[in-house]
N, C-alpha and C positions, 0 to 999 in steps of 0.2 A: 504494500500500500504506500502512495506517495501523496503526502497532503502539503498542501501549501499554510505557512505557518507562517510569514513574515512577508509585506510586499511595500514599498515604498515609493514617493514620488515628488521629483524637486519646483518647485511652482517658479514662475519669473515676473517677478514685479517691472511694469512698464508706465511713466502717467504722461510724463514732458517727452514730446517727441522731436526732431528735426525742425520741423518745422514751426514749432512753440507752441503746439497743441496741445491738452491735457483730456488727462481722462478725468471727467469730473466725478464720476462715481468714487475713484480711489485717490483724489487731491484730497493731502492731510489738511488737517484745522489748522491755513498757516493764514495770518490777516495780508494785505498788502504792506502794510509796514514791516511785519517780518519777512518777507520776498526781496524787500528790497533790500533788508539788513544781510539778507543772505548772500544776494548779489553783489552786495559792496566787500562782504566777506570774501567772496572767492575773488573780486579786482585786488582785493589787499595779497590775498595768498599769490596768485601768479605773480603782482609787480616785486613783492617780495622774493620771490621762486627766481625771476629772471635778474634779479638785481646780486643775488647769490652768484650766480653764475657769472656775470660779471666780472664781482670783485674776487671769483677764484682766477678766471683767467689773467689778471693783472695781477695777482700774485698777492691780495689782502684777503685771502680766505681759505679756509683748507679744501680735501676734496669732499665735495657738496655730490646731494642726491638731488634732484629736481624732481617739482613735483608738476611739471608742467601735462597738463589733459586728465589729470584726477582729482582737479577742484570742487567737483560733483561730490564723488569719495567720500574725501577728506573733510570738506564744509559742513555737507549734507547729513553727514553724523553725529562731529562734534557737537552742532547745530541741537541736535535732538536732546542731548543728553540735559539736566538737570543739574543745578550747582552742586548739592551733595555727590554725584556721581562721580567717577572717577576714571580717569585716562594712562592707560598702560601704550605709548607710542612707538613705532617704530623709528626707521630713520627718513621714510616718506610722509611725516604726517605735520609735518614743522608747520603750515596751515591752523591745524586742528590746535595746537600749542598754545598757536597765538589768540585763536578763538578765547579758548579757556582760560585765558590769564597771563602766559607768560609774554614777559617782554620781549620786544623785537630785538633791543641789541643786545639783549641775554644770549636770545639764540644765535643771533649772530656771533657773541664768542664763544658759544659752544663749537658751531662752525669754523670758528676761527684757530681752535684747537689749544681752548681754553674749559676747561672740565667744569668750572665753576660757572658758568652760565645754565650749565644745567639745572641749575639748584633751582627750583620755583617757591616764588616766594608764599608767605602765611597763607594760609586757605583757596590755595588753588588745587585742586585736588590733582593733579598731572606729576606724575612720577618722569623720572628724566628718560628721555629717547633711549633706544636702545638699536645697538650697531648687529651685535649677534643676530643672526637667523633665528626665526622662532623662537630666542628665546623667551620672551616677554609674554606669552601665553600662559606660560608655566608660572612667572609672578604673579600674573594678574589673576589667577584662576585660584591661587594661595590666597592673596588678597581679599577676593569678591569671599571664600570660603569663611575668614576672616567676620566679614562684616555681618553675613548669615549668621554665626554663632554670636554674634554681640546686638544679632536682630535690627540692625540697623536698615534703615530705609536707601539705600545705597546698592548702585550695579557699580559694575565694572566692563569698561570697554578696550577693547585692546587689539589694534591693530598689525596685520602682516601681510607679506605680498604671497602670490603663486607660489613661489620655491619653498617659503616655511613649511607649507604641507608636504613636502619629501621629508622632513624632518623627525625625527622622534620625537622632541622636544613638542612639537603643536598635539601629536599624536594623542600622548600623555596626558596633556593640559586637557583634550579633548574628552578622555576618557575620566577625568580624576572629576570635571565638570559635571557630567554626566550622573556619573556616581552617586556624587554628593551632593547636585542640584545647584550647585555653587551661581550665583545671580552676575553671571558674566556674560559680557556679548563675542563672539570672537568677530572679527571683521578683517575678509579678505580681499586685500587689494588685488585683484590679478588684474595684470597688465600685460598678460601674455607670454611673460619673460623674465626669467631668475636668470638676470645679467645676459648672458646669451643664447639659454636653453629655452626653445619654444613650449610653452604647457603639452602640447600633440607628445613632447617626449621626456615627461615629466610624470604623465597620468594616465592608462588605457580610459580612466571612468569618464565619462560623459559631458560632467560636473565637477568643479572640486565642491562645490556644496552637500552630496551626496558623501562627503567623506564625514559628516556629522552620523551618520544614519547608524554607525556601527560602535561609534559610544552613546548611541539611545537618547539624540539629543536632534534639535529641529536646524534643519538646512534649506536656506531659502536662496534664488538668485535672484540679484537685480539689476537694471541695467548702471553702470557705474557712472554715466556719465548724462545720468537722469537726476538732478538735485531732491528733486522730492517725490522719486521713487525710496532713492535711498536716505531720506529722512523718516521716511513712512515707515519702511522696514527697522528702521533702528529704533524708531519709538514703540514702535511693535514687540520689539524684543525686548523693550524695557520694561513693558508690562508683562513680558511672560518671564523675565530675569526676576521679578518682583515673588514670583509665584515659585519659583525654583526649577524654573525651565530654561536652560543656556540654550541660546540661539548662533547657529553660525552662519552670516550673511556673506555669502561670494557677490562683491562687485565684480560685473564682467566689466572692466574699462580698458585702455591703453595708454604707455609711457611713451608719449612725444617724444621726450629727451632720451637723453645717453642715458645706462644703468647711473652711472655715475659722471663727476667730469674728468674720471679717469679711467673712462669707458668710451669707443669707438661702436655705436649700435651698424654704421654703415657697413659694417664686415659680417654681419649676420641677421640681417634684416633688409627687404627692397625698399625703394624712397615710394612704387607705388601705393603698397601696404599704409605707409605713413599717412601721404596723400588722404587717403579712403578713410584714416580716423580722424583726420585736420577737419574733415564734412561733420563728425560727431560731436564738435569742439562742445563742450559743455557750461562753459560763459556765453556762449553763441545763443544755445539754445534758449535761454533766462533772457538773457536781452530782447527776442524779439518774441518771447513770452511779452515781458514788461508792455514792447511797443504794442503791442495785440489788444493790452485791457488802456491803454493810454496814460501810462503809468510812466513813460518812458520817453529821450527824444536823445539827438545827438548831442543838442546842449549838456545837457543833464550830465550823457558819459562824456563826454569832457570833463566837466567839471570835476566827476568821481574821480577819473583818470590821475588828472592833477590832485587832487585831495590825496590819494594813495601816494603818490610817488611823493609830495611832498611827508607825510608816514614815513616812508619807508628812507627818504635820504635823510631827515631827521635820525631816524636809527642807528644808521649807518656811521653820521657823524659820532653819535654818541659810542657807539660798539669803539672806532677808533681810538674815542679819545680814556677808554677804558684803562687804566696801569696793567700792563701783562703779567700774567701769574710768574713768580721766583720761578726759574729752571731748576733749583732743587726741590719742589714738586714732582718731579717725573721721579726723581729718587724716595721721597719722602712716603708714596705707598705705595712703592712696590715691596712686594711681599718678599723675603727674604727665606730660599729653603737650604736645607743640605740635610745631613746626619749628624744623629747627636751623639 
């Protein structure tokens, strides 16, 4: 006898299309003033993103990850989350940081390869970035467990790209979540590419969302580079992170930039491919959302335009004009082993 015990299936949240269309049935409760807060959020994140790159190439920055074409992502999330909640980051989510509290030129000398910009200041719930692969699943899933035994009204979100799920490390967090019901969101950035490995040779499965299903936990995808697709789905999961149900949300989006800016994507990737996700741009999409309800005009993005950059070279000045950490720091924690 062969009976079927177990059958499963991954749903895809889509609202903002192309063309600034929504789906009104599945547009969250956001007013137009939060749309616009939103939208002026991701012009902060890209002018910040591209101004990173920048002052790497001129040689005033270390190597930077860009977050250029997952402002959707990255915004759309943070965006959902609630002040007590808490943020477990990767090294793509410097957007989502600034949302939550941390200072620009903080991040900028963390960037700058200075450790102490990491620090976020009193009551911003945001644990510092994290470079490691997948690690940061494994903290935040300790964490969110944390706050469940102290009953506290608090999730935990924590973001990772494509490549973390070849990892053990997400594997674990996945299954430890599950287990224990731990009120953590996990949030996957797939962008198609762990540095130079296409997803197609990363994963036979369908979905990486479907990698939730076998530590007993909910996997949902959405499109990445839909803003309030992916704010719907994060608030969604905060209410069932509430309940002791971890959610694992795959953005399907794409990485514009280089992995890194000491990374060449041209040697393993076509510029058409590129092309074809430049039509997905996902500020593009919010813009001509805006101009559609009359919410919107060229004046306006101007003026946002200049508002950011003026942001963001304030930062910049300031990150500068910071005193650089003592060089015996690099000595001062590292850890010292041998035999006793």
């Amino acid at each position: 006898m062969i009976k079927k015990i177990q059958s499963f299936t991954i749903e895809r949240i889509e609202i903002l299309n192309e063309k600034g269309e929504v789906d009104k049935k599945l547009f969250p409760k956001l007013s137009d003033k939060q749309v616009l807060e939103i939208y002026r959020w991701m012009c902060i994140t890209r002018i910040f993103d591209a101004k990173a790159v920048n002052l790497q190439r001129t040689g005033r920055l270390g190597t930077y990850a860009s977050m250029l074409g997952q402002e959707a992502t990255i915004i759309g999330s943070a965006y959902a989350l609630r002040k007590q909640d808490w943020l477990f980051p990767s090294f793509r989510y410097s957007g989502g940081m600034l949302l939550r509290g941390i200072p620009m030129d903080k991040l900028y000398s963390y960037w700058g390869g200075d450790e102490r910009g990491a620090k976020p200041p009193e009551n911003v719930n945001v644990f510092p970035l994290c470079i490691t692969v997948g690690e940061q699943p494994l903290h935040a899933t300790g964490f969110a467990w944390g706050l469940k035994l102290k009953k506290q009204n608090a999730v935990v979100l924590t973001d990772f790209g494509d490549g973390a799920t070849s990892t053990g490390d997400l594997n674990e967090a996945l299954n430890f979540a599950g287990v224990f019901q731990a009120p953590v969101i996990f949030l996957c950035q797939n962008n198609q590419y762990a540095i130079s490995l296409p997803v197609r040779k990363q994963t036979a499965a369908k979905t990486l969302a479907q990698k939730a299903i076998a530590a007993g936990i909910k996997g949902v995808q959405v499109d990445g580079n839909d803003i309030f697709a992916v704010y719907k789905a994060t608030q969604d999961a905060i209410a069932d992170a509430l309940k002791g149900r971890p959610t694992f949300i795959e953005a399907y989006t794409y990485r514009i930039s280089d992995h890194t800016t000491s990374d060449d994507a041209a040697k393993y990737r076509n510029e058409k491919e590129v092309k074809e996700w430049q039509k997905k741009d996902p500020l593009q999409r919010v813009k001509i959302y805006l101009e559609k309800k009359k919410l919107w005009n060229e004046k306006k993005e101007t003026e946002l335009q200049k508002e950011c950059e003026a942001i963001v070279d304030k930062a910049v000045k300031s990150y500068e004009a910071i005193p650089r950490a003592p060089r015996e720091d690099i000595f001062k924690y590292t850890i010292a082993g041998g035999v006793a």
